[in-house]
C-alpha positions in Angstrom: 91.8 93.9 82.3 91.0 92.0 85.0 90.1 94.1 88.1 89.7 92.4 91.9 87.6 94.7 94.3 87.7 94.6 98.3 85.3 96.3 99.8 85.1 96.8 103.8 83.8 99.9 104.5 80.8 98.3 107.3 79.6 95.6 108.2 79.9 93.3 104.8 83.3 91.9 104.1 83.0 91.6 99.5 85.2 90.5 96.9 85.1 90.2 93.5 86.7 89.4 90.4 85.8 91.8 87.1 86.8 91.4 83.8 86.6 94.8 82.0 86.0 92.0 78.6 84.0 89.0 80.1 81.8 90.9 83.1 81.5 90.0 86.6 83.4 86.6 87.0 82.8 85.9 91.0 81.9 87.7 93.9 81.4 86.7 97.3 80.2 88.3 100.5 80.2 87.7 104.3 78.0 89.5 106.1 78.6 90.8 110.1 74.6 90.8 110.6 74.2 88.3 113.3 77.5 89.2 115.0 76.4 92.7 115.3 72.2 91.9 115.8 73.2 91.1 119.7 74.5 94.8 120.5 71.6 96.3 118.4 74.0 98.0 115.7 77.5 97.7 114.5 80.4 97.3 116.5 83.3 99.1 114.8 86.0 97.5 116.5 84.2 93.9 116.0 83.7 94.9 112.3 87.6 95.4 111.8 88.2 92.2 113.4 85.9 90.0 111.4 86.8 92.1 108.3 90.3 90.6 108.8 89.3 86.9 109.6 87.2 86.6 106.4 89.0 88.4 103.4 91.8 86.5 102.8 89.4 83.2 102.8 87.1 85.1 100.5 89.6 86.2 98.1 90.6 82.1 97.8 86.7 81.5 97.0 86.3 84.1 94.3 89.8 82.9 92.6 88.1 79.4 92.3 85.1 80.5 91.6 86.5 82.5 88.7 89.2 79.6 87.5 92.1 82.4 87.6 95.9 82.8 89.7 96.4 85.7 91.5 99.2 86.5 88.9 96.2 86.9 86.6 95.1 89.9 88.4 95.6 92.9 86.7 95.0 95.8 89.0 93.3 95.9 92.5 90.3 98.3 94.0 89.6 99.0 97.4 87.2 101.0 99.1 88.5 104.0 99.9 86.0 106.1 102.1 83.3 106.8 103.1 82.9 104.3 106.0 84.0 103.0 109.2 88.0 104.1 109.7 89.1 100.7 111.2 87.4 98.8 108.7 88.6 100.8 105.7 91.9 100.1 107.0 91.7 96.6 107.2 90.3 96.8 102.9 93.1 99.0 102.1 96.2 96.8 103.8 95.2 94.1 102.2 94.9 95.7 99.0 98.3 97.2 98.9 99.6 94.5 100.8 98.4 91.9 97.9 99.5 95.0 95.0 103.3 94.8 96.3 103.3 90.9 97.0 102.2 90.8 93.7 103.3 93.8 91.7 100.5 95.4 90.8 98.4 98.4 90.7 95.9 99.5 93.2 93.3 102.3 92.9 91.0 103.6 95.7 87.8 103.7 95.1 84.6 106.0 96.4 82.2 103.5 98.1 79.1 106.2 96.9 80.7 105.5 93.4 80.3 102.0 93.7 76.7 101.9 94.7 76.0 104.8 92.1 77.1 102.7 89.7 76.2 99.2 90.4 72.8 99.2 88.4 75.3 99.1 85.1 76.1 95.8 85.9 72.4 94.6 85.3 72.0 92.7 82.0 69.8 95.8 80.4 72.0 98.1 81.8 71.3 102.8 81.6 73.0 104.5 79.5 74.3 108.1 80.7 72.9 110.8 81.6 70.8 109.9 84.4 69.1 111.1 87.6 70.8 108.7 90.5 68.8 108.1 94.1 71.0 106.7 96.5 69.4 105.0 99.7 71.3 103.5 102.2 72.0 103.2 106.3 74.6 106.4 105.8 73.4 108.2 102.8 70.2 109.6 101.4 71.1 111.5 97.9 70.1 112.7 94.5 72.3 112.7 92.5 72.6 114.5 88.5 74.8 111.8 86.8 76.3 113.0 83.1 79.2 110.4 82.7 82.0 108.3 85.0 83.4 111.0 87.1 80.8 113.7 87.0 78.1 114.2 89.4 76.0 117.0 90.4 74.6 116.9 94.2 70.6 117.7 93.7 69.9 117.1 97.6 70.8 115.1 100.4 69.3 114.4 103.8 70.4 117.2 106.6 70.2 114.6 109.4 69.5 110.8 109.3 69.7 108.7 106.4 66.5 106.8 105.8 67.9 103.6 106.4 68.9 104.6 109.7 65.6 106.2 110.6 64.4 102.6 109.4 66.5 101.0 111.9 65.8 103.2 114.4 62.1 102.9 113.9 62.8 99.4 114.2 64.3 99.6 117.6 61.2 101.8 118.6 59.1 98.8 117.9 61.0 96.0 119.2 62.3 94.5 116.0 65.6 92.6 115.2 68.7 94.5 113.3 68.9 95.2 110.6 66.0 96.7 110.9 64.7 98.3 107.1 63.9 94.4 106.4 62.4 93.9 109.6 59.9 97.2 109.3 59.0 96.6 105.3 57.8 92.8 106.4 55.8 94.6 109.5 54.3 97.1 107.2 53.0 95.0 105.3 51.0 93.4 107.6 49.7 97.3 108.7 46.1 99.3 107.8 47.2 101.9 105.4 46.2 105.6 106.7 45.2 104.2 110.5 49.2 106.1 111.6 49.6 109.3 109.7 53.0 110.3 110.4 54.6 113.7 108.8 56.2 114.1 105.5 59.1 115.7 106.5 60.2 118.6 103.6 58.2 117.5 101.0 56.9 120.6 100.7 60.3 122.2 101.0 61.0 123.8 97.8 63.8 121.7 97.2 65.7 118.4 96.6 66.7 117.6 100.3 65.7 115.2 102.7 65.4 115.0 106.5 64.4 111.9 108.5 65.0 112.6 111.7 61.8 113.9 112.7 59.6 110.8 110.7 61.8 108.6 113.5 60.8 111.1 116.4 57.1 110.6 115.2 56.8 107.4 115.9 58.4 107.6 119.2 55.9 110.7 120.4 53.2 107.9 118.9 54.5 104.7 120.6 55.1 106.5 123.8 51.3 108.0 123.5 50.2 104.3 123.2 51.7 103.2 126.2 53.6 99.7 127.6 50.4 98.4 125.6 50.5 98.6 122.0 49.3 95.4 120.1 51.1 93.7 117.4 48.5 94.9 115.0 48.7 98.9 116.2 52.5 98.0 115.6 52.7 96.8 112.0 49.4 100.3 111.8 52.9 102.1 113.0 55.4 100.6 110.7 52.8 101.2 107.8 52.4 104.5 108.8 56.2 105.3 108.7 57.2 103.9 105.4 54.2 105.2 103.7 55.3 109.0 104.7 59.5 107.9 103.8 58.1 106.4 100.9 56.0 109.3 99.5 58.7 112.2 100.4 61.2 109.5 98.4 59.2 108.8 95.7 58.2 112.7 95.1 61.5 114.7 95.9 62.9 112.0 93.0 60.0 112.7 90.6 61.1 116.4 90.6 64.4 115.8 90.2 63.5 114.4 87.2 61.6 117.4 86.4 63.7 119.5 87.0 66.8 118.1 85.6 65.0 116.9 82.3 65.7 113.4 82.1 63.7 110.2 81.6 66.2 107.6 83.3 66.2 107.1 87.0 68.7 104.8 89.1 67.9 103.6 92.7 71.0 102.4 94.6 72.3 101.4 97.7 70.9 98.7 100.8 67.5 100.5 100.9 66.9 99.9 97.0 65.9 96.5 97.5 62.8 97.6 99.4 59.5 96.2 98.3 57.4 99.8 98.9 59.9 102.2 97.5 60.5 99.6 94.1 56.8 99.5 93.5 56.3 103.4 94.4 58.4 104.1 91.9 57.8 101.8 89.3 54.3 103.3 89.9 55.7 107.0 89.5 58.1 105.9 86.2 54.5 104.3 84.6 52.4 107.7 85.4 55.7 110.1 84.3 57.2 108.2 81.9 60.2 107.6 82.6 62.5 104.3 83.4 64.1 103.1 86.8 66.9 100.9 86.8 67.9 98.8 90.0 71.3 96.9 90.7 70.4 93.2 91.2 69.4 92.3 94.3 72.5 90.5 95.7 74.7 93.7 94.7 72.2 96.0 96.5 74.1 96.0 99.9 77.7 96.5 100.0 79.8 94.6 97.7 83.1 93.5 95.8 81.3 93.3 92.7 80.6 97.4 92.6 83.9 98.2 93.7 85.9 96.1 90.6 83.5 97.8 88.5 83.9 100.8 89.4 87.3 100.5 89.0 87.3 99.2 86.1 85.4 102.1 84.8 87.7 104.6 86.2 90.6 102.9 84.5 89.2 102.9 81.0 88.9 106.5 81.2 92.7 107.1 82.8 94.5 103.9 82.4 97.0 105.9 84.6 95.1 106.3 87.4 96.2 103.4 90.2 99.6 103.7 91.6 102.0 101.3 92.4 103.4 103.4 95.5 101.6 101.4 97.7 101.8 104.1 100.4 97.5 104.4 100.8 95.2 106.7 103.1 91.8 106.4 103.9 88.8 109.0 103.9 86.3 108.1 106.5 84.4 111.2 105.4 84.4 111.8 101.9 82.2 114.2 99.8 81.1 112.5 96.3 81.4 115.8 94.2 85.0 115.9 95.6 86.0 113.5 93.1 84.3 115.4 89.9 87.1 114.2 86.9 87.6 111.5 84.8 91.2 110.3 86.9 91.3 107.6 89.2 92.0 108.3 92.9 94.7 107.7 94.7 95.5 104.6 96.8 
């Protein structure tokens, strides 16, 4: 079964071509960064737009790339929700546009999903169960993973994601969007323990985050410093700030571990690919036995590549489950847990 993914959910136009016998075939990505890095954050209405200039080019590259027709295609995924509404509607045109031009299926699929299970693509893949952390601009969760289709919420942030509180820290301090990369170079230049900022809830009691308050920390410090702050009591700050993020991370996922009894960890989503949180954790797995898994680094951000898997995936377990209707919706907001079966969901 060959399986082509679209995803356009943000910011990062991906294709992708999966074969559910051969792997990952091609996959190709344009991102919206620089268009975007000029208004400090993403423009929705830009995002649409440039969504629609590149996929169609980008579907051409991964169909060379791969050496296969279009008539080759078996069934098309698209990213359903969560995301941007203009921007999933551009993904989801395009794929029910291509399913009726070309008569066949097309299956929605959950962006979270995706991510969630992206790190099966790796070459030493997990095997189920496992305990899933997934970082990103939009989401901070834990997730209890048993099988395709079946997830347990353990906790989730109550207010900012902490890759938005990393971008917004980044704005604090004068740095360039996206701004997670931008802080985790900085930081690395910082004094550990010179900026002690608070560990928001990790002394809560439970599995949930909140990062709102780490970014309001370094605000009440910045403005404290005054007009100024050197470049060196900056990267102090930065340090500061993904230490604490780091920490209440790196221990709210330890006892989710714990609690749920399970010795294989997955990390997920645009923030896995940060240096600090990969080595806390590797750290934590060595001390508590117990192995973390990462998607490759090029499939860490949004992609085509997760969303053909995951289809893929959802159509071994229901080969019923994409429609040829071709009349699609969209789910801007869309709860993970909502979609707790083995069926495919609907275009």
């Amino acid at each position: 079964m060959l399986v082509l993914g679209i995803e356009s959910s943000c910011d990062e136009t991906g294709l992708a071509l999966y074969d559910s016998k051969r792997g990952l075939l091609a996959h190709a990505l344009h991102s919206q960064i620089a268009m975007h890095r000029a208004y400090g954050g993403v423009v929705p209405e830009l995002a649409s737009r440039d969504h629609i200039r590149h996929a169609l080019p980008l579907l051409k590259k991964v169909l060379q790339q791969a050496e296969v027709s279009r008539t080759e295609i078996d069934v098309i995924a698209f990213t359903q929700g969560p995301g941007l509404a203009g921007a999933l509607l551009v993904g989801a045109s395009i794929a029910n546009g291509l399913g009726l031009a070309l008569s066949k299926p097309v299956i929605g699929i959950h962006h979270l999903e995706g991510h969630l299970l992206s790190p099966l693509l790796a070459k030493k893949p997990p095997t189920f169960p496992f305990v899933a952390l997934l970082v990103s601009g939009g989401h901070t969760q834990l997730m209890q993973v048993t099988d395709i289709g079946l997830y347990q919420m353990l906790g989730e942030t109550l207010d900012d994601a902490v890759g938005e509180a990393f971008d917004k820290t980044a704005k604090l301090l004068g740095l360039d969007y996206p701004g997670g990369p931008e802080v985790s170079r900085l930081a690395k230049l910082g004094t550990p323990g010179i900026v002690e900022l608070p560990r928001p809830m990790l002394n809560s009691g439970n599995l949930d985050f909140s990062f709102s308050g780490l970014k309001t920390a370094v605000l009440t410090y910045l403005n404290r410093s005054g007009s100024n702050t050197s470049d060196q009591e900056k990267a102090n700050v930065a340090r500061g700030f993904v230490d604490a993020a780091v920490e209440v991370l790196t221990t709210k996922t330890v006892s989710a571990l714990k609690l749920t009894g399970m010795k294989r960890l997955i990390v997920a989503g645009g923030v896995s690919a940060n240096y600090q949180l990969r080595e806390a954790l590797c750290a934590a797995a060595s001390k508590c036995r117990f192995d973390v898994y990462y998607p490759d680094l090029a499939l860490c951000t949004d992609n085509g590549a997760m969303i053909a898997f995951a289809g893929a995936l959802r159509l071994q377990r229901n080969p019923t489950g994409a429609n040829t209707s071709y009349a699609f919706t969209i789910r801007p907001r869309w709860d993970l847990s909502a979609i707790n079966d083995f069926s495919g969901t609907p275009g």
